[in-house]
N, C-alpha and C positions, 0 to 999 in steps of 0.2 A: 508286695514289698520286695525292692530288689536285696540279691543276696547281702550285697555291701553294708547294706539296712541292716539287717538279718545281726551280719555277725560285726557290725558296731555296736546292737544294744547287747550279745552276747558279754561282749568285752564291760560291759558293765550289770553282769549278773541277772540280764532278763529271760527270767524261766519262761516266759513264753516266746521270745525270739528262740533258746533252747529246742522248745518244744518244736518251733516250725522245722529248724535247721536238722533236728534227730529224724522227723516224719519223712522233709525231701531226702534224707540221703542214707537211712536205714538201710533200705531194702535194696539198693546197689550195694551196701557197704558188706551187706550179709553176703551177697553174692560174693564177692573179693575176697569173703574168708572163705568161705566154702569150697571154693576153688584151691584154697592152702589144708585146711583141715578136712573136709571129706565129712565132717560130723556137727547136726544142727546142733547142738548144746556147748558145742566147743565154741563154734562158730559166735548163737550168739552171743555166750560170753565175751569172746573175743571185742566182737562191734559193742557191747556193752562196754567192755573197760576201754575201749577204744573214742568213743565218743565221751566218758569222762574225763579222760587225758585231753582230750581235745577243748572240751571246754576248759579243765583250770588250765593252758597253757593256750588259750585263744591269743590271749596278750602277747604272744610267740610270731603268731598269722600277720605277715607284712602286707601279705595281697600280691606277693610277686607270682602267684599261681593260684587257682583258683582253690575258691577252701574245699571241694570236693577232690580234685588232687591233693591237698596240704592233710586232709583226713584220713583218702586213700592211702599214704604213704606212713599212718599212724598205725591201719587196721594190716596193711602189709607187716610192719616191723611188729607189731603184735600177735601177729597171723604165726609168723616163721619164730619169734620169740616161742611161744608156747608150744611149737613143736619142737625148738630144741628143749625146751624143759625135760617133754616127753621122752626125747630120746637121750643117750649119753653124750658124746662130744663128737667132733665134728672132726675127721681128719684133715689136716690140711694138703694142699698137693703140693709135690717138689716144681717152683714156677723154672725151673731149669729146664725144662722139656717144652716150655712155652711152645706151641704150634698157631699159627697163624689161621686164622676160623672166615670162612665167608656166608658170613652173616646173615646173606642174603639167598642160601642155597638150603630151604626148608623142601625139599619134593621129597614127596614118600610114594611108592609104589600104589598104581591105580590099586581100585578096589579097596581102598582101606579104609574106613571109616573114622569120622572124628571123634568119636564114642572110642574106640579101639587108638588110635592115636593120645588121649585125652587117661586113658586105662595105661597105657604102656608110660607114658610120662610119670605118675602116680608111682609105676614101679619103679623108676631110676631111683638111684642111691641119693638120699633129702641133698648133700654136697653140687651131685649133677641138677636134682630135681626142682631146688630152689631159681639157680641160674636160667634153669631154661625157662621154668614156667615164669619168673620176670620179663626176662626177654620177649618169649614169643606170646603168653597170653596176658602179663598184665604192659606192656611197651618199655619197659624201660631201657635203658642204653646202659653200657658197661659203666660211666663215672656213678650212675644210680645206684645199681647192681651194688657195687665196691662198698656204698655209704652203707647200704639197706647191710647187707651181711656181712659187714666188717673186714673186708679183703681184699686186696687191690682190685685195678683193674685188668692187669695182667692176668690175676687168679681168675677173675669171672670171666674173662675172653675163653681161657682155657676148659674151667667148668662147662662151658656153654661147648664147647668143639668136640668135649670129651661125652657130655651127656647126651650132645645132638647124635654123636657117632653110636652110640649105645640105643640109644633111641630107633634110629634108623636098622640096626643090626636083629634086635628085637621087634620091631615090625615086620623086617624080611623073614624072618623066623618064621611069624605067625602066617604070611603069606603062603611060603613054599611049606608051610607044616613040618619044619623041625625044630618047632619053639614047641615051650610046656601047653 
């Protein structure tokens, strides 16, 4: 049954169209929390309340992307939701210092592992830590970034230059051995 199948008889309440649609996309969807929370219980709650959101607002899903992106983009905003829960708020930065980011200038020093690269993102401040791992591990572009955590795009160019620069500083650390 192609997906289009799938989540037309969702749209009308078919617990077993449900069922297929939870089974294909669980187990990526767990992944994309895990990646935000770090914790399987957070996690699957997360894809739990994520895929009920998804079904009562199926009638939402136009098809202008596919519904595994339209779901990703539910378990993301649920993902970073429930860790601002956890945490207190969220400073915002002065976009007066706006610096211009190239985007395209991700190199870290040989010998560094993605494990250790993947650890030091984790440590950025959740402000940097959100933007980047958008960015660079789930793809999304700055107008995304903006919607997903409520900020411009101007703030997330900045997030993103400011935590990549942190990023990079704390991996040289670990390199030359004057990091913790």
């Amino acid at each position: 049954m192609f997906q289009i199948e799938l989540v037309e008889k969702c749209k009308h309440n078919d617990r077993g169209a449900q069922l297929k649609l939870y089974r294909q996309y669980c187990d990526g969807m767990y992944g994309v929390a895990m990646r935000f929370l770090k914790n399987s219980n957070d996690a699957e709650d997360v894809v739990q309340e994520s895929f009920i959101k998804a079904f009562q607002r199926i009638d939402q899903f136009k098809g202008e992307v596919t519904f595994g992106a339209w779901l990703k983009r539910i378990v993301v905003n649920g993902s970073i939701d429930f860790l601002k829960s956890k945490n207190q708020r969220t400073v915002e930065l002065n976009e007066r210092y706006l610096q211009i980011t190239d985007e395209e200038d991700w190199h870290i020093e040989e010998g560094i592992s993605l494990e250790e690269v993947k650890k030091t993102i984790e440590e950025l401040p959740d402000k940097y830590r959100y933007v980047v791992q958008l960015f660079l591990v789930e793809g999304y572009d700055h107008s995304e970034i903006a919607q997903i955590l409520k900020i411009t795009e101007a703030a997330s160019r900045t997030r993103l230059l400011r935590g990549k620069t942190q990023l990079k500083e704390s991996l040289k650390d670990k390199v030359y051995g004057t990091g913790s």
